[in-house]
C-alpha positions as CSV (number, residue, x, y, z in Angstrom):
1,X,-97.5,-101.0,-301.8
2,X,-94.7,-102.4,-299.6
3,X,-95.6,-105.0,-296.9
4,X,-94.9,-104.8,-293.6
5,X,-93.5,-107.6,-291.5
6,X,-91.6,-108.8,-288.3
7,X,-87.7,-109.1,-289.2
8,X,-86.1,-111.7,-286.5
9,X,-82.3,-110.8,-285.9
10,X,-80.4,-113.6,-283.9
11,X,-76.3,-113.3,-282.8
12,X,-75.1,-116.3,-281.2
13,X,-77.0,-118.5,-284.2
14,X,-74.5,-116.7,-286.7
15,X,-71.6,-118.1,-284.7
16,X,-72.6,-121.3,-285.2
17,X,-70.6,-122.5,-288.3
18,X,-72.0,-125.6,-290.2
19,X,-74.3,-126.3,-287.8
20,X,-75.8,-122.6,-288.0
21,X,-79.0,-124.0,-290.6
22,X,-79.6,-126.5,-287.6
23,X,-80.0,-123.4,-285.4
24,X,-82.5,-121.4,-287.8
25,X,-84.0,-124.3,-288.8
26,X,-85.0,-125.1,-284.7
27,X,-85.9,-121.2,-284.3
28,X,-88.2,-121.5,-287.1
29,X,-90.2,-124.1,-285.7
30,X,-90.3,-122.4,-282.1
31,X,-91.6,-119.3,-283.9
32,X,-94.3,-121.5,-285.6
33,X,-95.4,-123.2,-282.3
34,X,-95.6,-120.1,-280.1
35,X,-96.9,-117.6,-283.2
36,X,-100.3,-120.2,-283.6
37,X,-102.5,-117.3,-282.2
38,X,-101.4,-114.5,-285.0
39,X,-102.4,-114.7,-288.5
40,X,-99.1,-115.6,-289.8
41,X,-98.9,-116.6,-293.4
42,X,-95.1,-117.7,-293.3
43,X,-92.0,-117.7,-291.5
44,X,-88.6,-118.2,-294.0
45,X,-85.2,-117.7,-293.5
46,X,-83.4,-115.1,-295.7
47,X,-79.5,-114.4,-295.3
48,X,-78.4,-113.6,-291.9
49,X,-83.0,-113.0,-290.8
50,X,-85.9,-115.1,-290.5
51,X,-89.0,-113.3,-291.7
52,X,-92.4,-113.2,-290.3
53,X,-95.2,-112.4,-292.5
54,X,-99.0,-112.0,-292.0
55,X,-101.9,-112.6,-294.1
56,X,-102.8,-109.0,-294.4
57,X,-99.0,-107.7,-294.9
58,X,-99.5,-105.3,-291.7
59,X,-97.6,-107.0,-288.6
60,X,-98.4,-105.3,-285.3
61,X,-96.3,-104.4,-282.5
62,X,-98.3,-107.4,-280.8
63,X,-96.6,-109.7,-283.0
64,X,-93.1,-107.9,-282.6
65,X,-93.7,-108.5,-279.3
66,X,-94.6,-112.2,-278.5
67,X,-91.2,-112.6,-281.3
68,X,-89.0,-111.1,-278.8
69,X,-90.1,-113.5,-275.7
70,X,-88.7,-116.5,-278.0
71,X,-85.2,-117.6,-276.7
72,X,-82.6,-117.3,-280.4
73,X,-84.4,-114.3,-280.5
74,X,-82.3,-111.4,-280.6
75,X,-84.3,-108.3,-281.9
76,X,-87.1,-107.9,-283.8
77,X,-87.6,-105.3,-286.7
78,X,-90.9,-104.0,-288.0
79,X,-89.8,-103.5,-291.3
80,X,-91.1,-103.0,-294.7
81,X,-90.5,-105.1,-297.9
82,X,-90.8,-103.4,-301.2
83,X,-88.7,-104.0,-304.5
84,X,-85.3,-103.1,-305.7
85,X,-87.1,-99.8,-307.5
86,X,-85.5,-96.6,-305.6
87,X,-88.9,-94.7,-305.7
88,X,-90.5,-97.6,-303.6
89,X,-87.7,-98.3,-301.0
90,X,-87.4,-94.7,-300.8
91,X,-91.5,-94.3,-299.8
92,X,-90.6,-96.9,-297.8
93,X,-88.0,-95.2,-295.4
94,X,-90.0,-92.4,-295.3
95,X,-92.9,-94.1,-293.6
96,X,-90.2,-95.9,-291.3
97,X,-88.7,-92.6,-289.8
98,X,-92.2,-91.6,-289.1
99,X,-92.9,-94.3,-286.7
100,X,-89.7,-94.1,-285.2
101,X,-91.5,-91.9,-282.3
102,X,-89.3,-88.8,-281.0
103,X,-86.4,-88.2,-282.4
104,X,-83.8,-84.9,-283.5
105,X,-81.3,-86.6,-285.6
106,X,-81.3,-89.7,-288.5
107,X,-78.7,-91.4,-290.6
108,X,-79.7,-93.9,-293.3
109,X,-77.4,-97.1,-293.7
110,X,-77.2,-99.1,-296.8
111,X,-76.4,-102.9,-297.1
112,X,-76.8,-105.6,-299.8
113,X,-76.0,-109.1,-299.6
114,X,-76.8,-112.4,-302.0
115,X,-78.3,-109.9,-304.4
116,X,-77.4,-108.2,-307.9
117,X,-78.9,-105.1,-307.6
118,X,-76.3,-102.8,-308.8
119,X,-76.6,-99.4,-307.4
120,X,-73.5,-99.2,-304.0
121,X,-75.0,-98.6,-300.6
122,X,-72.8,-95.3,-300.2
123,X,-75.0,-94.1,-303.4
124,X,-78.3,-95.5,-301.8
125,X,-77.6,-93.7,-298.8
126,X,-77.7,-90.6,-300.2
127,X,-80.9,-91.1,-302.5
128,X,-82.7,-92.1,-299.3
129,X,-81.0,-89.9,-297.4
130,X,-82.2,-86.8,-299.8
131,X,-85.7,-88.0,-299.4
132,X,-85.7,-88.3,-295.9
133,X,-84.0,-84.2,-295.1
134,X,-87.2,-83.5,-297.4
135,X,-89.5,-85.2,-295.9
136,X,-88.0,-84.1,-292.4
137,X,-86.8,-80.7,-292.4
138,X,-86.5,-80.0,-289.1
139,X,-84.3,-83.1,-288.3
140,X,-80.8,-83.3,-288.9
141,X,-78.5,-85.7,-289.8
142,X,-75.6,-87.3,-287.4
143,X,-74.0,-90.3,-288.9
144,X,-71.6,-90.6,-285.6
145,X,-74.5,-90.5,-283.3
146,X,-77.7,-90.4,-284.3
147,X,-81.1,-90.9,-282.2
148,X,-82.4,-93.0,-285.2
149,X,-80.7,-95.1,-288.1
150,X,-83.2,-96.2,-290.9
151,X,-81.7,-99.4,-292.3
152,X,-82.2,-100.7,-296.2
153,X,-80.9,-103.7,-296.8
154,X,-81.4,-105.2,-300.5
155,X,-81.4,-108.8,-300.1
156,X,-82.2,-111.5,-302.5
157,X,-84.5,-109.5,-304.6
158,X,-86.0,-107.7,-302.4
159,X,-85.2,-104.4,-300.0
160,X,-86.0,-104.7,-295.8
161,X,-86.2,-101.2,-294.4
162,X,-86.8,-100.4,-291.0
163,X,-85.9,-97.9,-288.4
164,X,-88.5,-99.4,-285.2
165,X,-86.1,-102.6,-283.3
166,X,-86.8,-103.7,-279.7
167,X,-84.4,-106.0,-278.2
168,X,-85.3,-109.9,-277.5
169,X,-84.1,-112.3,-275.3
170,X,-81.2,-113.7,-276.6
171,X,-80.0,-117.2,-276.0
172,X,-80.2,-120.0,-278.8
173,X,-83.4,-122.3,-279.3
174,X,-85.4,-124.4,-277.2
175,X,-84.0,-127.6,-278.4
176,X,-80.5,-127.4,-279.5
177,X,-79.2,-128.2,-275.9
178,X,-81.0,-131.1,-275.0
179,X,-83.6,-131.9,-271.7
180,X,-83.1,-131.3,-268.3
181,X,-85.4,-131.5,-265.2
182,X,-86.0,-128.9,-263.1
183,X,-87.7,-128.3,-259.3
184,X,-89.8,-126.1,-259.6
185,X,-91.5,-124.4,-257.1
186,X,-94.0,-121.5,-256.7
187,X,-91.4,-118.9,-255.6
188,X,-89.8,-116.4,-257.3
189,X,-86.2,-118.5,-257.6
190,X,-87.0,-121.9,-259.5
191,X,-88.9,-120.4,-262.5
192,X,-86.7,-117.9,-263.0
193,X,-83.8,-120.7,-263.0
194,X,-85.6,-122.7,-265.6
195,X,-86.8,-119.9,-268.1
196,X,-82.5,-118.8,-267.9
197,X,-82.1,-122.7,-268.3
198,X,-84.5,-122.7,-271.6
199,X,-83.1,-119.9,-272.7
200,X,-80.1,-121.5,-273.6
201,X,-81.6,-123.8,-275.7
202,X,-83.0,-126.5,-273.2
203,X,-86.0,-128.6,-273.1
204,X,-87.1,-128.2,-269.5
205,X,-89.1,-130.8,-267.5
206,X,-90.0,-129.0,-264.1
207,X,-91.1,-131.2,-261.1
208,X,-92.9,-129.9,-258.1
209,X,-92.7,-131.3,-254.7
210,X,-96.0,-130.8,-252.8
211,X,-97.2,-130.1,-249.5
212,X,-99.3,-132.8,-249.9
213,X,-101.9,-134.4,-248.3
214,X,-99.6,-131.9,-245.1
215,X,-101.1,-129.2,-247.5
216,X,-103.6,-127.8,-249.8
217,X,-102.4,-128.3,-253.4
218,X,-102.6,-124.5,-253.7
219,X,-98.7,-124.4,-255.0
220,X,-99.6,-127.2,-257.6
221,X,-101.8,-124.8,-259.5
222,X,-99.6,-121.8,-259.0
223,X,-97.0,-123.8,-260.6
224,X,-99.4,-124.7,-263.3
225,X,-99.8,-121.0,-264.1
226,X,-96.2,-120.3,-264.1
227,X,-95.9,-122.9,-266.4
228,X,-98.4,-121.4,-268.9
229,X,-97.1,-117.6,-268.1
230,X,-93.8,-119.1,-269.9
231,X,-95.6,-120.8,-273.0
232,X,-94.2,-117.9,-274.8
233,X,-91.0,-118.9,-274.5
234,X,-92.1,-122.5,-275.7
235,X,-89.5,-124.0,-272.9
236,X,-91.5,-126.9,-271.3
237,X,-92.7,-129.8,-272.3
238,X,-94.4,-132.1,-269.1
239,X,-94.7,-131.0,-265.4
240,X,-94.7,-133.7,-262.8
241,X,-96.1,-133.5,-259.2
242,X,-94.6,-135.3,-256.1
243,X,-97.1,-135.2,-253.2
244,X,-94.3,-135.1,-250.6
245,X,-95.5,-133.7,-247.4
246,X,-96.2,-137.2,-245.5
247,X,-92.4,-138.1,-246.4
248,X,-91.0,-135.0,-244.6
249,X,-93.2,-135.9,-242.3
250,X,-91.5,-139.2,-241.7
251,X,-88.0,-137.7,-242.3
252,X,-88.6,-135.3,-239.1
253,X,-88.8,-137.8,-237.0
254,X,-86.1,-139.8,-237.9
255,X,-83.4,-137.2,-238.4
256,X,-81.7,-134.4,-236.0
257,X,-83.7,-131.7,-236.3
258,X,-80.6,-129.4,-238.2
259,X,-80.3,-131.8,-240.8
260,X,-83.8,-132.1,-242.1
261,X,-83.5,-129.6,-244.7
262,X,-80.5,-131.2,-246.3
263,X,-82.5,-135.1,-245.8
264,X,-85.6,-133.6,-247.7
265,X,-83.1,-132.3,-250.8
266,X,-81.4,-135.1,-251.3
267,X,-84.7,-136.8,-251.2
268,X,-85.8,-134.4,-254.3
269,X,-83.2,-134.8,-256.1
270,X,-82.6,-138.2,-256.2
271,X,-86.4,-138.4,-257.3
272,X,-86.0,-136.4,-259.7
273,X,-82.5,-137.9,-260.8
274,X,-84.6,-140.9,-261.4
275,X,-87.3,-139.0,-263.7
276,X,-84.6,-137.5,-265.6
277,X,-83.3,-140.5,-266.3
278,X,-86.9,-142.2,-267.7
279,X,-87.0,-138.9,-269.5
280,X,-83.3,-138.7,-271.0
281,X,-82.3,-136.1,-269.7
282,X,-79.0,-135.1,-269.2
283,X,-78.6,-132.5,-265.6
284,X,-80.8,-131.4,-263.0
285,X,-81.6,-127.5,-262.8
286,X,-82.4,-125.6,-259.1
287,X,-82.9,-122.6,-258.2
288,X,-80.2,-122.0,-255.6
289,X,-78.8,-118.9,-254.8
290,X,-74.7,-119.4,-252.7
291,X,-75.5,-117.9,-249.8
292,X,-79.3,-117.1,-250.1
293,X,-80.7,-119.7,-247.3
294,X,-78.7,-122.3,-244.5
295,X,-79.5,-124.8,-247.5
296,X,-77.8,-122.8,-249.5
297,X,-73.5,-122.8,-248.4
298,X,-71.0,-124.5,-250.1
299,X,-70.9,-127.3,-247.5
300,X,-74.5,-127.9,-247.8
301,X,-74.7,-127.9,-251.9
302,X,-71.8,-130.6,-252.1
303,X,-73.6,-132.2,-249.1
304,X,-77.3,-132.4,-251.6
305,X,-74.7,-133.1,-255.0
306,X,-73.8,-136.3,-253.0
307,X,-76.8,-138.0,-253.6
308,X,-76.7,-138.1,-257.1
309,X,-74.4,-138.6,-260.0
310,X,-76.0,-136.4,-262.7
311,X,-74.7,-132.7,-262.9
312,X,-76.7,-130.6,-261.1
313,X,-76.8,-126.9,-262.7
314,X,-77.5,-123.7,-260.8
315,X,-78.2,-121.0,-263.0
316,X,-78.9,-118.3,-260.3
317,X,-75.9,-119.1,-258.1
318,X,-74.6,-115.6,-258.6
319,X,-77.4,-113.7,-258.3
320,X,-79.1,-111.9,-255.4
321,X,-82.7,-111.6,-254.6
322,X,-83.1,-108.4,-256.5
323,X,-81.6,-109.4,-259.7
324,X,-83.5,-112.6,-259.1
325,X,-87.1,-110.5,-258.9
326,X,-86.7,-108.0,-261.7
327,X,-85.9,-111.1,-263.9
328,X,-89.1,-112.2,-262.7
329,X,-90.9,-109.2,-263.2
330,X,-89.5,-109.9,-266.9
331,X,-90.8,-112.9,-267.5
332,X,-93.8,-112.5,-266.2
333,X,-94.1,-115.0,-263.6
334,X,-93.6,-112.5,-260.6
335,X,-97.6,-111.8,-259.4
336,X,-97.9,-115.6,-259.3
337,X,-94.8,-115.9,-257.1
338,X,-96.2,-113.2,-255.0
339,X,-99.1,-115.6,-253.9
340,X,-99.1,-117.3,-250.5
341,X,-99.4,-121.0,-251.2
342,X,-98.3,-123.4,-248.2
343,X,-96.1,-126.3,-250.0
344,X,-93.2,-128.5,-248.9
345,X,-90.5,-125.6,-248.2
346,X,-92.6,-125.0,-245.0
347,X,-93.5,-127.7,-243.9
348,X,-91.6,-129.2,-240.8
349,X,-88.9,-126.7,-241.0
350,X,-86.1,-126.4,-237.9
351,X,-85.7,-123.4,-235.9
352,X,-82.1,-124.1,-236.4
353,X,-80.9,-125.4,-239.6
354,X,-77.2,-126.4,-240.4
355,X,-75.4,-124.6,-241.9
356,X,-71.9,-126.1,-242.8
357,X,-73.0,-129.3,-243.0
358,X,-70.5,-132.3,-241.8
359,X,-70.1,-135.1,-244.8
360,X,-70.1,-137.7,-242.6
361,X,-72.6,-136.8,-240.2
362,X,-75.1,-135.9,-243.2
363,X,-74.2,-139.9,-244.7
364,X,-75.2,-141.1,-241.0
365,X,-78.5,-138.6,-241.0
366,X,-79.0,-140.7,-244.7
367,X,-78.8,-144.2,-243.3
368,X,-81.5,-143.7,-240.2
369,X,-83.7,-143.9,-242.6
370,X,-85.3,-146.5,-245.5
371,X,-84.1,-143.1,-248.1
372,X,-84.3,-146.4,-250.6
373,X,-87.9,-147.3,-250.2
374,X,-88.7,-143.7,-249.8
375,X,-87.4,-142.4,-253.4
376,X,-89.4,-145.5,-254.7
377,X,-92.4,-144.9,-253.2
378,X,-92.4,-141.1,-254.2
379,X,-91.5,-142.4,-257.8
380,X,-95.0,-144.8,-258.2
381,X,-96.5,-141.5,-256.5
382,X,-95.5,-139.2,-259.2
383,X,-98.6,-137.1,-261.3
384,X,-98.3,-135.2,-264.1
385,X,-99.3,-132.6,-266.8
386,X,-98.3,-132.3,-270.3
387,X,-98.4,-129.1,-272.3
388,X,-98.2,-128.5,-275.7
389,X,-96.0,-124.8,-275.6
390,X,-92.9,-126.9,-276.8
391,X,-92.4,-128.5,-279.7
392,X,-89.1,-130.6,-279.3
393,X,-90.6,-132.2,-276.3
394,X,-91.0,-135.5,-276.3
395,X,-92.8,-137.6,-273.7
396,X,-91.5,-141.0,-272.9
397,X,-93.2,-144.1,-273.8
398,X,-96.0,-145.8,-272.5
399,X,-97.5,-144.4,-269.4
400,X,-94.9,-143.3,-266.7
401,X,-96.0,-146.2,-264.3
402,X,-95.3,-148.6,-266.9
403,X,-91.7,-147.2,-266.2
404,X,-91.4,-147.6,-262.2
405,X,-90.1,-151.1,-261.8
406,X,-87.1,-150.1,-263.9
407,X,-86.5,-146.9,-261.9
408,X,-87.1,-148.8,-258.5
409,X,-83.2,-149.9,-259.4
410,X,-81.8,-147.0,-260.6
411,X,-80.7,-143.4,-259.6
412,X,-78.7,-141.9,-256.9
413,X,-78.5,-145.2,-255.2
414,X,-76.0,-146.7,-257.5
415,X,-72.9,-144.9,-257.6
């Protein structure tokens, strides 16, 4: 009796060259980490697939579909795995086109790779292909375009057919691109940016800037929850919080009222540039849309990018607010967004935000007040959360206060 299992397709991975077993190898391990909850007996590579197989031989479209949410992912095949004997394969193919759901019109393709097995696929397309018109009389065949293709693919010894695929989403594995921290907050923007960041094979470290003690810590849980709504995806490692409310605070009174926005960002991100660096990470991630907010211009991006001296990556600075949502309706972390949760974005906002952003009257905005002391003190004030969804995180050494007389002197104050 053939087995059924989950066949993983990847693209980008196959472009990789010698370093393509690196690639598998990583996707492998993600698979492993964010599969712990299914009854899966083993996860191999095979030539150009990785294979999912459960203890009972039956994978479920459950299964399928936690698979597809793993970035290097993609598509995912229910498929069956019988022998090289024609009778079985041919079974096989049979019970394939009958879960393919509606359909009027088939084709069967053949392949073989890294196997013997004599018989040529044009000549195993038409034994299945025989048994398939019998078993489906009323459907026809359409090799040009046809509403369903039942693939069998002999492969080291054994033949993969399937007809049921659902696309995944794509990207290369968490952990072949390094770490990078990310603000987070609990709108729809920032966790959108750092699932797209992730996606592309990054180990994400978010930090949240509170409200706090201005606010209830309402957005620190929401952000918690977003954080767990993306375990699938097996992106993020540790999530710091930086009670920043009394700061702003202190910033709106020293600082013309247009600037504050631009005085509590640089803040941020020179904070975080110093967390990135105790966590060896290589660019800072936002959520920033061109255009979106005042924040948000030209002049006032290179105005923030100023204040530090590591890259500072803007995955959604293309996109509108629609695109923006039905990605986050994707990913899952759009009813959390929808929440109302007071945090720092409204605290001690102008009624009249700049919008193009002088460099030199922003520098003097900088210097009227101790932004020094300030990013240290936020630093010794940091709090955090690890979770266990990614397995190429690694936190640093030691606990993180061990770390903040060595940050006091570093980060976007030395450039």
């Amino acid at each position: 009796m053939s087995e059924r299992l989950c066949l993983v397709h990847y693209h980008e991975i196959g472009l990789k060259g010698k370093n393509r077993s690196t690639f598998e190898n990583q996707l492998v391990t993600n698979l492993h980490r964010a599969l712990r909850a299914f009854p899966v007996a083993g996860i191999s590579r095979i030539s150009g697939y990785i294979v999912v197989e459960t203890e009972d031989g039956r994978a479920s479209e459950e299964l399928a579909a936690a698979i597809r949410r793993v970035p290097g992912v993609a598509r995912v095949s229910l498929a069956y795995k019988c022998g090289l004997d024609e009778g079985e394969y041919c079974s096989a193919a049979v019970r394939a086109l009958g879960e393919a759901g509606d359909f009027a019109s088939f084709k069967v393709h053949a392949r073989r790779s890294s196997t013997t097995y004599p018989v040529h696929t044009l000549d195993m397309n038409r034994i299945v292909g025989s048994v398939l018109c019998e078993a489906f009389p009323d459907k026809k065949v359409d090799v040009h375009h046809p509403d369903v293709t039942v693939i069998v693919h002999a492969v080291q010894g054994s033949t993969y057919v399937y007809a049921a695929s659902a696309p995944g989403v794509g990207g290369l594995p968490v952990g072949t691109a390094g770490k990078v921290v990310t603000l987070l907050s609990s709108g729809f923007d920032s966790p959108v940016s750092t699932w797209m960041v992730g996606r592309r094979g990054a180990i994400c470290v978010p930090v949240h800037f509170s409200g706090r003690p201005m606010t209830a810590d309402t957005s620190e849980w929401l952000c918690q929850d977003i954080v767990e709504e993306l375990a699938p995806s097996g992106t993020i490692g540790r999530l710091y919080v930086v009670p920043f409310g009394e700061r702003q605070r202190e910033i709106s009174l020293a600082v013309p009222q247009s600037l504050r926005i631009l005085m509590y960002r640089r803040v941020m991100l020179q904070v975080a540039e110093r967390i990135a660096l105790l966590e060896g990470a290589k660019a800072l991630v936002t959520g920033e849309s061109l255009g979106q907010v005042a924040s948000q211009t030209l002049e006032n991006i290179a105005a923030v990018n100023e204040a530090v001296t590591m890259p500072v990556l803007r995955p959604l600075i293309g996109s509108d607010k629609q695109e923006i949502i039905a990605r986050a309706h994707e990913i899952g972390t759009y009813d959390i967004s929808c929440q109302t949760a007071p945090d720092c974005c409204t605290l001690f906002m102008p009624r009249r935000p700049e919008t193009h952003a002088r460099m030199s009257e922003v520098l003097a905005a900088w210097e009227s007040f101790d932004h020094e002391g300030m990013v240290r003190d936020l630093v010794e004030s940091v709090e955090w959360r690890d979770f266990s969804q990614c397995p190429s995180y690694r936190a640093p050494k030691g606990d993180l206060r061990d770390h903040h007389s060595e940050l006091a002197g570093r980060g976007g104050g030395e450039r």
